[in-house]
N, CA, C and O atoms as a DFTB+ gen file, in Angstrom:
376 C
 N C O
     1  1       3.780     -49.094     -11.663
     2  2       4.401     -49.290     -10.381
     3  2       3.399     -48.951      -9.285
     4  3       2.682     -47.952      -9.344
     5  1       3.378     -49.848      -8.259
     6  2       2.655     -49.387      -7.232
     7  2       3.047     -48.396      -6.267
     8  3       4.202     -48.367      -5.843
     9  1       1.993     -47.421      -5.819
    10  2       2.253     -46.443      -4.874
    11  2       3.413     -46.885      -3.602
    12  3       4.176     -46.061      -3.096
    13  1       3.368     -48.158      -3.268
    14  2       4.221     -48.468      -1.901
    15  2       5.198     -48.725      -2.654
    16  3       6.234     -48.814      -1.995
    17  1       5.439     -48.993      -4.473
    18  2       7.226     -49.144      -4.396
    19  2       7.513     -48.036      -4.578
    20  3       8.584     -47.576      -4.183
    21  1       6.525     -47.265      -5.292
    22  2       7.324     -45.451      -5.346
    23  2       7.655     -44.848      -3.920
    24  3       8.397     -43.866      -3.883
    25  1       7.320     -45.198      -3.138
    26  2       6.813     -44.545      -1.818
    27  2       8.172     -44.771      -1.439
    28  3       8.906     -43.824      -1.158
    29  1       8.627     -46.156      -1.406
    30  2       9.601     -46.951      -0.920
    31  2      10.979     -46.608      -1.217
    32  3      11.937     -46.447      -0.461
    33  1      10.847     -46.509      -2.814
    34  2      12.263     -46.277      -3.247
    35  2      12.540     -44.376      -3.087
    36  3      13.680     -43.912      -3.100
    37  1      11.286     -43.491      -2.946
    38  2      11.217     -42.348      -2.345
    39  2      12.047     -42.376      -1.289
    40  3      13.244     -42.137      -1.450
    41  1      11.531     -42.671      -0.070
    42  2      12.238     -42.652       1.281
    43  2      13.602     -43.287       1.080
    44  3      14.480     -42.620       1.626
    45  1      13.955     -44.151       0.588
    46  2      15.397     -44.663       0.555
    47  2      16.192     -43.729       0.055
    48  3      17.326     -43.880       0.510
    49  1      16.095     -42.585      -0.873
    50  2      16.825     -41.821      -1.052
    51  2      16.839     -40.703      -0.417
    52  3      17.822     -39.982      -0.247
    53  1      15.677     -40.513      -0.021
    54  2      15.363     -39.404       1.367
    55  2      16.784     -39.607       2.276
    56  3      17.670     -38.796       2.541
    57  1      16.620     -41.050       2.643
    58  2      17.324     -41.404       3.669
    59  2      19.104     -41.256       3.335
    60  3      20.034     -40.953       4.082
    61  1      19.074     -41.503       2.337
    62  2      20.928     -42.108       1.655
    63  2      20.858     -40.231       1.818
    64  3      21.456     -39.958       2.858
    65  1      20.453     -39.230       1.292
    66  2      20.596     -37.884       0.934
    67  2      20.737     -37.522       2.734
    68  3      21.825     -37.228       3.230
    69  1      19.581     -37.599       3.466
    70  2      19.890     -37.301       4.889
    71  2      21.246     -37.915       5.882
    72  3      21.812     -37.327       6.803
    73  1      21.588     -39.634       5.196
    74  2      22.799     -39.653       5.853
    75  2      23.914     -39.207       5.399
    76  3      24.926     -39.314       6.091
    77  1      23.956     -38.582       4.068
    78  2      25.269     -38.470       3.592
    79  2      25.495     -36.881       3.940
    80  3      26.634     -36.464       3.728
    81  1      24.826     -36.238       4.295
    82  2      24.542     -34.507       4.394
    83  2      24.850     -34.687       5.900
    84  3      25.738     -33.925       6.282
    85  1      24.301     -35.564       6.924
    86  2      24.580     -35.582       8.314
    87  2      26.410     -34.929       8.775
    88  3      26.719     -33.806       9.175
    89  1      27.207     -36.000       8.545
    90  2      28.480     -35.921       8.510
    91  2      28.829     -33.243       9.011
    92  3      28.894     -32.418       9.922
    93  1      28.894     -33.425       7.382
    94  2      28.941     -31.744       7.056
    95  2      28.064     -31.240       7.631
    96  3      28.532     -30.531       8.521
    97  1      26.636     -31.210       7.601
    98  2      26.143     -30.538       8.744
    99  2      26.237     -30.115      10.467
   100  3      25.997     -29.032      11.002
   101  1      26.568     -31.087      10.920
   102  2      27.108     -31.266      11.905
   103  2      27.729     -30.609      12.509
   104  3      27.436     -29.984      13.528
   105  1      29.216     -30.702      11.629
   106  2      30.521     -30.182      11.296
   107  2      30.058     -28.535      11.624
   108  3      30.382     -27.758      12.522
   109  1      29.193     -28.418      10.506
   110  2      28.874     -26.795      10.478
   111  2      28.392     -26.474      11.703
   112  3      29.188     -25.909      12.452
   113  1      26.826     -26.778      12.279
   114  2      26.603     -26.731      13.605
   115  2      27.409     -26.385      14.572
   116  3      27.481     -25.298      15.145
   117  1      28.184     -27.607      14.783
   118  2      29.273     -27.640      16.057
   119  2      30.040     -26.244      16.213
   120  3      30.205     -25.572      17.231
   121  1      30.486     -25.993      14.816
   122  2      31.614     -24.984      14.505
   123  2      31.053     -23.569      14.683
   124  3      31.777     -22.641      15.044
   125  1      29.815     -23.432      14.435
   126  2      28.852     -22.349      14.349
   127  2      28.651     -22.196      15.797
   128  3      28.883     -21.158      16.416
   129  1      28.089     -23.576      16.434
   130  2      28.100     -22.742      17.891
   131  2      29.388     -22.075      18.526
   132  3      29.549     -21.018      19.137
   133  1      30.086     -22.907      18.218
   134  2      31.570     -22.342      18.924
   135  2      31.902     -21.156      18.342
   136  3      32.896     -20.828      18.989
   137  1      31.710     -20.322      17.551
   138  2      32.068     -19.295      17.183
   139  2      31.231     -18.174      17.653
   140  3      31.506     -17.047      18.065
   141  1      29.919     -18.938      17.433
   142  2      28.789     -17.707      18.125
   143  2      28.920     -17.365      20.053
   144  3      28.689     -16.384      20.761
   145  1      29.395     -18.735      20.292
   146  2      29.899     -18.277      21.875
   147  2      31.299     -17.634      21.889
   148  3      31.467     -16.756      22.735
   149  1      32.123     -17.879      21.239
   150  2      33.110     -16.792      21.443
   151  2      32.677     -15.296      21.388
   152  3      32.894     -14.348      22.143
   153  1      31.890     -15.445      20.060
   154  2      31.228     -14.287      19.521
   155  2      30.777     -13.423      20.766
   156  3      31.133     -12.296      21.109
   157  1      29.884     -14.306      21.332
   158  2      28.690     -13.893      22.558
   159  2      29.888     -13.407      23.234
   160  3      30.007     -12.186      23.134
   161  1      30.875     -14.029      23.937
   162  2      31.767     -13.950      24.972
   163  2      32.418     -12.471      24.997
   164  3      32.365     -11.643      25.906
   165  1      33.025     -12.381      23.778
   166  2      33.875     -11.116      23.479
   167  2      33.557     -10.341      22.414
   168  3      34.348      -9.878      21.592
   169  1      31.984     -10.168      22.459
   170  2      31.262      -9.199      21.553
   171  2      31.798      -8.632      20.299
   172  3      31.713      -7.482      19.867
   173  1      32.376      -9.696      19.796
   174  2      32.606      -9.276      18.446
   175  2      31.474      -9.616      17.534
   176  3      31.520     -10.706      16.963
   177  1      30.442      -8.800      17.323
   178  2      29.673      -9.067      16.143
   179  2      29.950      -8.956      15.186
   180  3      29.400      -8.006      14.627
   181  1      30.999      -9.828      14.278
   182  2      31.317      -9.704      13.068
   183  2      30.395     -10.826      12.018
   184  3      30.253     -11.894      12.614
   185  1      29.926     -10.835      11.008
   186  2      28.923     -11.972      10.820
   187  2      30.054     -12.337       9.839
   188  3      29.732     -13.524       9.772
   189  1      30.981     -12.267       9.135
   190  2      31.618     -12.719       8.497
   191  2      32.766     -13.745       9.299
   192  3      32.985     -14.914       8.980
   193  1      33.360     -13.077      10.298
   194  2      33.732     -14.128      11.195
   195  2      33.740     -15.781      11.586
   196  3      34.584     -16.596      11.961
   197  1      32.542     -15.783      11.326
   198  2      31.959     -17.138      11.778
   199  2      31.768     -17.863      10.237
   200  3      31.329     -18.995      10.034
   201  1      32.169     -17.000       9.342
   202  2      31.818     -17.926       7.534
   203  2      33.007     -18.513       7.504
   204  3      32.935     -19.672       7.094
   205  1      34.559     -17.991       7.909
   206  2      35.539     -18.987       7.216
   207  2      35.613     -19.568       8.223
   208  3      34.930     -20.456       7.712
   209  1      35.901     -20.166       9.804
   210  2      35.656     -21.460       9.998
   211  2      35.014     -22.354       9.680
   212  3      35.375     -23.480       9.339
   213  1      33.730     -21.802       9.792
   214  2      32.407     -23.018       9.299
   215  2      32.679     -23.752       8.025
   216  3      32.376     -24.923       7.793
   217  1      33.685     -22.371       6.714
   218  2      33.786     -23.544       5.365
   219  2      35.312     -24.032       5.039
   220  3      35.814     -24.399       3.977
   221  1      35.748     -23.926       6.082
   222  2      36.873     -24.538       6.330
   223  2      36.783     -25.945       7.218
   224  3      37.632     -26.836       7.203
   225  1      35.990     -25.937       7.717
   226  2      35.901     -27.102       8.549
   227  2      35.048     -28.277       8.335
   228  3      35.096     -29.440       8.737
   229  1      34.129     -27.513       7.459
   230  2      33.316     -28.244       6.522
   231  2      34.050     -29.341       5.724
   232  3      34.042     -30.571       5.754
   233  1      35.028     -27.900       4.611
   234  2      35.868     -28.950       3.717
   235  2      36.885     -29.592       4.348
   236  3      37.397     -30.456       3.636
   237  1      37.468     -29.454       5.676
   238  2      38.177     -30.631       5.989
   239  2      36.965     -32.098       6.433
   240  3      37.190     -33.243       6.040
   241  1      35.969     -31.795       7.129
   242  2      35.085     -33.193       6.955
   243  2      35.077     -33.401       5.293
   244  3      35.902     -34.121       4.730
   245  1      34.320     -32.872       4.787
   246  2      34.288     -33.466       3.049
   247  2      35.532     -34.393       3.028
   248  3      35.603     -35.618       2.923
   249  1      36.555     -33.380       3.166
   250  2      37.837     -34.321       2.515
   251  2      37.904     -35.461       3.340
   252  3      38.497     -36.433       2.874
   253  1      36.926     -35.630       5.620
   254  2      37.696     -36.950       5.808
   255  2      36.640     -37.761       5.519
   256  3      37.103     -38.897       5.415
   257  1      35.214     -37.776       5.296
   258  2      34.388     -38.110       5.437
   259  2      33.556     -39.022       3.423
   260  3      32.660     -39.838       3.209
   261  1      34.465     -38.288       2.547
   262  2      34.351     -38.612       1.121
   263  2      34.651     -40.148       0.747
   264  3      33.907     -40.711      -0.055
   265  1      35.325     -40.569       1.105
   266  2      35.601     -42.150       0.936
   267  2      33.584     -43.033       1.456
   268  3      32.772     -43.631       0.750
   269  1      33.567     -42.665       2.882
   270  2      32.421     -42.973       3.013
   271  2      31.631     -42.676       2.243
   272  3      30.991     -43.546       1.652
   273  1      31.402     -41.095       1.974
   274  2      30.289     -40.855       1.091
   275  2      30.225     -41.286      -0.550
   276  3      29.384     -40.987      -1.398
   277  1      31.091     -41.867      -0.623
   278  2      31.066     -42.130      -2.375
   279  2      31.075     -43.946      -1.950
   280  3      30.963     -44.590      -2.993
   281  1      31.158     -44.662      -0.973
   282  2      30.605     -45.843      -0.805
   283  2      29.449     -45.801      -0.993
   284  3      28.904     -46.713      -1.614
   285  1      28.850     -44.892      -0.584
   286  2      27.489     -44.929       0.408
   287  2      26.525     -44.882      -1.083
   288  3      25.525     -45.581      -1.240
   289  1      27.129     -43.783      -2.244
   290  2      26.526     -43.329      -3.167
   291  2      26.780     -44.528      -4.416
   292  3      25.861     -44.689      -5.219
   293  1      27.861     -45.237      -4.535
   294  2      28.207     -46.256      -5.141
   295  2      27.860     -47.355      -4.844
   296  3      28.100     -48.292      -5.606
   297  1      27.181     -47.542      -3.619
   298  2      26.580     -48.802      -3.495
   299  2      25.040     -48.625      -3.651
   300  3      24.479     -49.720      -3.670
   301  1      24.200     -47.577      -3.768
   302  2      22.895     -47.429      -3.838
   303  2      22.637     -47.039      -5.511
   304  3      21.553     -47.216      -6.069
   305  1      23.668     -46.562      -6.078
   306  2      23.492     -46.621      -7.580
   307  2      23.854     -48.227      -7.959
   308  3      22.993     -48.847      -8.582
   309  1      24.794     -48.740      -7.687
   310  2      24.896     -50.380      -8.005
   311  2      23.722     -50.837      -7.825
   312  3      23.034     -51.325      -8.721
   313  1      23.368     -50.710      -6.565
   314  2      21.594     -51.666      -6.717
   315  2      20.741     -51.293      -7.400
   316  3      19.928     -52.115      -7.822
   317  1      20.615     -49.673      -7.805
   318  2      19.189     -49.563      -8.886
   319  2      19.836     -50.126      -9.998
   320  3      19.079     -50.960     -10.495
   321  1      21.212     -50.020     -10.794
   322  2      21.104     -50.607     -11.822
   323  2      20.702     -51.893     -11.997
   324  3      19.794     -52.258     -12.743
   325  1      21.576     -52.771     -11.109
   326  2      21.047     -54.326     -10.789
   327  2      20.232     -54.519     -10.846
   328  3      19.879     -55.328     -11.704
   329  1      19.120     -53.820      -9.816
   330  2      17.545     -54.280      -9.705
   331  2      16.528     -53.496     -10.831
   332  3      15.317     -53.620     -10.651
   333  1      17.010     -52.691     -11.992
   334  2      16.476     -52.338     -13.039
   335  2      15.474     -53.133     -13.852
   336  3      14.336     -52.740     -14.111
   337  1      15.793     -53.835     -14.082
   338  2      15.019     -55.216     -15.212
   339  2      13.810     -55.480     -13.741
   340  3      12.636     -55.697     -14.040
   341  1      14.086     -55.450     -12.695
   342  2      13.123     -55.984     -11.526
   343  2      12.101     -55.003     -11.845
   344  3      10.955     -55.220     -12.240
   345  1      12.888     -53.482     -11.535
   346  2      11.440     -52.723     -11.623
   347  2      10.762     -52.557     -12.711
   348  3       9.538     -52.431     -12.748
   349  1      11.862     -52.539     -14.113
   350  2      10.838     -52.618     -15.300
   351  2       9.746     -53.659     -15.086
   352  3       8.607     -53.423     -15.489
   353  1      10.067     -54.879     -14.426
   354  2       8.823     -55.901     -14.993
   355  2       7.997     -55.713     -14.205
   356  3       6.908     -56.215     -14.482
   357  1       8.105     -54.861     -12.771
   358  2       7.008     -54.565     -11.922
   359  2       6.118     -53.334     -12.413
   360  3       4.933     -53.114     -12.167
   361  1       6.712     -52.847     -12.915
   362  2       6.288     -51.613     -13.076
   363  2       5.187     -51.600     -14.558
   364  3       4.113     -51.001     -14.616
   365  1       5.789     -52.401     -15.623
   366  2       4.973     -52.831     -16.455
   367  2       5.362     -51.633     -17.557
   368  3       4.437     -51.070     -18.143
   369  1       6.504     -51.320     -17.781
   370  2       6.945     -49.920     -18.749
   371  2       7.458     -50.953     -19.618
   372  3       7.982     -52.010     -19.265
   373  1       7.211     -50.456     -21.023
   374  2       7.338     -50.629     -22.308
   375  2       7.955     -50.162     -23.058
   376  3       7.878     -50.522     -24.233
């Protein structure tokens, strides 16, 4: 296989892994700031505080956001199988 299809099919999963993680991260972010400014606001330094929103809110994205993500993952495994026999013959494996 040549370096630019490894390279290639590298970044494509880079990419499918970075958009499907976007969604929940986010989620967390958003939720994290808002807690750390309450936090800030009314000096509660509790560090545990800020853990069950963040994985609560998380798993409500998971739960709305999962339909997408198992498209997203079911359609990029459909094409490597499909295009399998392609890369065997490019690739020249025996």
């Amino acid at each position: 296989m040549s370096p630019e299809f490894v390279t290639g099919f590298a970044r494509q999963a880079i990419e499918l892994t970075l958009m499907i993680s976007l969604p929940l991260l986010g989620v967390g972010l958003i939720v994290g700031l808002v807690v750390s400014i309450i936090q800030a606001a009314t000096q509660i330094q509790e560090a545990t505080l800020s853990f069950i929103p963040k994985i609560l809110s998380m798993f409500l994205a998971l739960l709305v956001s999962f339909p997408w993500i198992m498209d997203k993952l079911v359609t990029y495994t459909r094409e490597i199988f499909l295009n399998l026999p392609l890369y065997i013959r490019m690739g020249g494996i025996t």
